[in-house]
C-alpha positions in Angstrom: -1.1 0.6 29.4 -1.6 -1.9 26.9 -4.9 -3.1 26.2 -5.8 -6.2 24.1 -9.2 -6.5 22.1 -10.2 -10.3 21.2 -12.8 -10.1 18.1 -15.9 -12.7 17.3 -17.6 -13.0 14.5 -20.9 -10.9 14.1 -23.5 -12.8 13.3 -26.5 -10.7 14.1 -25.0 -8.0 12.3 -24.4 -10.5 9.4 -28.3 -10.6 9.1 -29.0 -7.1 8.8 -26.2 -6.9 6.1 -27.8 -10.0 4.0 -31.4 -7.9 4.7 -29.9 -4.9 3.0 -27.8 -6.2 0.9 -29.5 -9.0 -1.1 -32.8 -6.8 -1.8 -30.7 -3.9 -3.0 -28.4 -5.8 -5.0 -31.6 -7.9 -6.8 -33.4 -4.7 -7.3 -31.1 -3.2 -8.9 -30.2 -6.2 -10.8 -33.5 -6.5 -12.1 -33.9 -3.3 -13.3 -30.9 -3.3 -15.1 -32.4 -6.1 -17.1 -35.7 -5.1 -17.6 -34.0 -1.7 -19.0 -32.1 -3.8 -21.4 -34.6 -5.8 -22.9 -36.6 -2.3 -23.2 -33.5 -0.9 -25.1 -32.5 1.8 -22.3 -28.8 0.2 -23.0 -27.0 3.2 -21.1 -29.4 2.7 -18.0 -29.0 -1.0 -17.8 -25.3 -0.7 -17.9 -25.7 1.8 -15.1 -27.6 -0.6 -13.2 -25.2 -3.3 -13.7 -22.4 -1.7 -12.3 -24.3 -0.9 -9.5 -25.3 -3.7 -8.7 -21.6 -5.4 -9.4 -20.9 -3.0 -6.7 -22.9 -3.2 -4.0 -22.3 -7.0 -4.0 -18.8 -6.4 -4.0 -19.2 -4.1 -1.0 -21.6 -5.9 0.6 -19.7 -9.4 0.5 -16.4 -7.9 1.7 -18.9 -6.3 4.9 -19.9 -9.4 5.6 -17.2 -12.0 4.9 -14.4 -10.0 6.5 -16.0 -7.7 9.0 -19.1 -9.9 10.1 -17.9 -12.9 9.5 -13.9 -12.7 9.6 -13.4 -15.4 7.1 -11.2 -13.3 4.9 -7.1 -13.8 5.5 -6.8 -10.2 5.9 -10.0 -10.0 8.8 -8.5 -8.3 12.4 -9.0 -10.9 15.0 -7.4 -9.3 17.7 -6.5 -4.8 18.3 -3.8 -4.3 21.0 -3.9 -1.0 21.8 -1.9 1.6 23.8 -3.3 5.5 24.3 -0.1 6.2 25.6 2.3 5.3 22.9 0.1 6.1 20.8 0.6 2.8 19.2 -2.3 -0.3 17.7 -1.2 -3.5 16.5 -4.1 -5.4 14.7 -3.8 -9.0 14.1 -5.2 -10.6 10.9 -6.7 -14.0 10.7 -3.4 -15.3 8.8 -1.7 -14.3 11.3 0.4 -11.3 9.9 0.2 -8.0 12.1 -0.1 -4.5 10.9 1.0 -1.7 13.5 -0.5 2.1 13.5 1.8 4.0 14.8 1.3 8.2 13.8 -2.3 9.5 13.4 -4.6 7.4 15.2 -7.7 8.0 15.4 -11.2 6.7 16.0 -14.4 7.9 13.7 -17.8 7.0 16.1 -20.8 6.1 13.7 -23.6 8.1 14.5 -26.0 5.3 15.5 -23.6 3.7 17.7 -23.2 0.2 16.2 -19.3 0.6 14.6 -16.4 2.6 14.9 -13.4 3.0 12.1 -9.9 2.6 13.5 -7.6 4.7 11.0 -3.7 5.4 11.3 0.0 5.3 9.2 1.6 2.0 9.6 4.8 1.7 10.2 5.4 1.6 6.9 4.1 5.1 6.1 0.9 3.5 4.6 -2.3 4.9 5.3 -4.5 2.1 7.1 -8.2 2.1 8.0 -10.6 -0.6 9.8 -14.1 -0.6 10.8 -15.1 -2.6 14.1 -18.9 -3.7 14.9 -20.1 -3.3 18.6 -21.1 -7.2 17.9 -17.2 -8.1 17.4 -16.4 -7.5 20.9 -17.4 -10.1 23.4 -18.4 -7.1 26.1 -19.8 -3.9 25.3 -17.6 -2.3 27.7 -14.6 -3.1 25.3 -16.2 -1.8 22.3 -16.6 1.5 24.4 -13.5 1.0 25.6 -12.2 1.2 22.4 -14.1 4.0 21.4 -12.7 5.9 24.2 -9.1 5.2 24.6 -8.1 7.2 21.4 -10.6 10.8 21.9 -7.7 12.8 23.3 -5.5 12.4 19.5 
């Protein structure tokens, strides 16, 4: 039985994100610089590249998963337990199909769930999906559920 997943965008979760991300990332932006001008090169660079990479992180988090304004952002999971089989649709409307090793990783607090399988192509492919994506939380369970037995 084929089941079919429209996605939203996140918005609320988009708000947490930018309250964890922007104080983190500014933090430890302004760290690395005050360690630079106090000659602590080595630190500052540390700092840096830290905070390089939790912007990086955190504007992929939002703009693709939150948001969905990236090309490559799922829009749509059509999933069958039975095959077992998922086709995810991206926002520029190419489609990516898991077809051996499905299998769904719960977060422990509840709010998102990773998708990861081989494509058809061999490729390993992972996704994570907010419980704020899903127009009911039924689906999100849903989800959640309809892969447990792999």
């Amino acid at each position: 039985m084929l089941r079919s997943f429209e996605l939203k965008q996140d918005r609320r979760g988009m708000f947490w994100d930018l309250l964890l991300y922007v104080p983190t990332v500014s933090a430890l932006a302004g760290f690395a610089g005050s360690s630079w001008y106090a000659k602590n090169e080595d630190l500052a660079y540390l700092l840096s590249f830290m905070a390089c990479f939790f912007f990086l992180a955190g504007s992929n988090r939002i703009l693709k998963t939150r948001l969905m304004w990236l090309p490559s952002a799922p829009v749509r999971i059509e999933a069958d337990p039975q095959a077992p089989y998922v086709r995810l649709t991206q926002k520029n409307g190419h489609q990516l199909e898991m077809m051996k090793s499905i299998k769904v990783h719960k977060e422990v607090s509840g709010r998102s769930l990773g998708l990861t399988g081989l494509g058809a192509d061999g490729k390993q492919l992972q996704f994570i999906f907010h419980k704020g994506q899903f127009a009911l939380e039924k689906d999100y369970l849903t989800l959640q559920d309809l892969f447990k037995k792999n």
